[in-house]
C-alpha positions in Angstrom: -144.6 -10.7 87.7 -143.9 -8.1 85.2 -141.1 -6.6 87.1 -139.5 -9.7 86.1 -139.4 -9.1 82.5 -135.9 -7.7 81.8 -134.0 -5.9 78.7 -133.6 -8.7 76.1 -132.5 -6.2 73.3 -128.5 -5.4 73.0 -126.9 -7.9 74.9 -123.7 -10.0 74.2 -123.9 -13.0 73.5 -127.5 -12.4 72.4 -130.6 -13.3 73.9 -131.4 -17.1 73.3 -134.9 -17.9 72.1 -135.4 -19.7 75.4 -134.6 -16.2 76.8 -137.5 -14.6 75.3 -139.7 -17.3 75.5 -139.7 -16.8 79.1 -140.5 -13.2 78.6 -143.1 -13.9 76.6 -144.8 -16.5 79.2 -144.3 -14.0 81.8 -146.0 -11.1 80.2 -148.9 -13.4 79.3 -149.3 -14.4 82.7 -149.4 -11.3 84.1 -152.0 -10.1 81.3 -153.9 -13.2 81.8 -153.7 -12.9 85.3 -153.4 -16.3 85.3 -149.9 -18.2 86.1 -151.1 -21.9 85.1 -154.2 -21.8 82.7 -157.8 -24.2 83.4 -157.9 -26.8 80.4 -160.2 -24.7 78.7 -157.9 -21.9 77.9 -154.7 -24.0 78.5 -154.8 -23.7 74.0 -155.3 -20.1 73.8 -152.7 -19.2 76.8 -150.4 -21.0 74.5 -150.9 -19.8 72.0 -150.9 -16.4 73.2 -147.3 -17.1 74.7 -146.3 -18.2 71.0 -147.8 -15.5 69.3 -145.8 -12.8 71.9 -142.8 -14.5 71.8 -142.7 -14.7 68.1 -143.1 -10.5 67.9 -140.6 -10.4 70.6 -138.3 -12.3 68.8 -138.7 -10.4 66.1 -137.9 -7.3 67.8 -134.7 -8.2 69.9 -133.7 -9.5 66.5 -134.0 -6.5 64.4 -133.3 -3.9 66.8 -131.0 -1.6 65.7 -128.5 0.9 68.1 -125.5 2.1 67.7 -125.2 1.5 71.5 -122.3 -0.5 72.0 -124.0 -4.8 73.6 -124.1 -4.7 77.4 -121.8 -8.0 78.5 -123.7 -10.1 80.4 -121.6 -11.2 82.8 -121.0 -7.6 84.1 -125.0 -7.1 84.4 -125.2 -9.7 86.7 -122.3 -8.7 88.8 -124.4 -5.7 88.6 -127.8 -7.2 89.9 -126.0 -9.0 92.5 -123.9 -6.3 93.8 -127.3 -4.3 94.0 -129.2 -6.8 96.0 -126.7 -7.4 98.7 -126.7 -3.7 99.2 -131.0 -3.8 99.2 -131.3 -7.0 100.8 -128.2 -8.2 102.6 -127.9 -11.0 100.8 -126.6 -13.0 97.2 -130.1 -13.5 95.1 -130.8 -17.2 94.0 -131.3 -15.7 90.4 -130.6 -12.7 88.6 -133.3 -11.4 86.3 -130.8 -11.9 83.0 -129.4 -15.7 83.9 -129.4 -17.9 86.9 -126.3 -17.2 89.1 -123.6 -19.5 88.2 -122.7 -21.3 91.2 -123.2 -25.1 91.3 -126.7 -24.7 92.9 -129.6 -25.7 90.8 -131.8 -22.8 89.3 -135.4 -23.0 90.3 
């Protein structure tokens, strides 16, 4: 799951809160090694996702480089340049935005 989790930091236009949200569920799914909690933890799985994805915000928010923002739309030519090459084949999704193609993301 983690491998999923991609550079939020530096990008134009920015990272969306939605964005890093998503992160944030990730990385408590793979820490809780649970993708869908039981009822009995379902409020502290939530609460964990909240709680990361607050301190993530804050940090793609504040970071600070004097690294010029990566365009988006060339990262994901990027991605799916690099999978046709590994796989043979145009992914569904790229790790930074669903492809843009008319098909619905999953």
């Amino acid at each position: 799951m983690c491998r999923n989790i991609r550079k939020l930091a530096n990008f134009a236009p920015p990272a969306t809160t939605a964005e890093i949200r998503a992160s944030a569920l990730q990385f408590v799914r793979k820490v809780s090694g649970a993708n869908k909690p039981s009822k009995a933890n379902e409020l502290l799985f939530n609460r964990a996702v909240d709680e990361v994805a607050a301190a993530a915000e804050r940090l793609v928010r504040g970071w600070v480089t004097s690294a010029p923002p990566k365009d988006r739309d060339v990262e994901i030519r990027k991605h799916i340049e690099r999978s046709r090459l590994r796989f043979g084949k145009e992914p569904r999704r790229t790790p930074i935005d669903p492809i843009r193609s008319g098909r619905p993301s999953r």
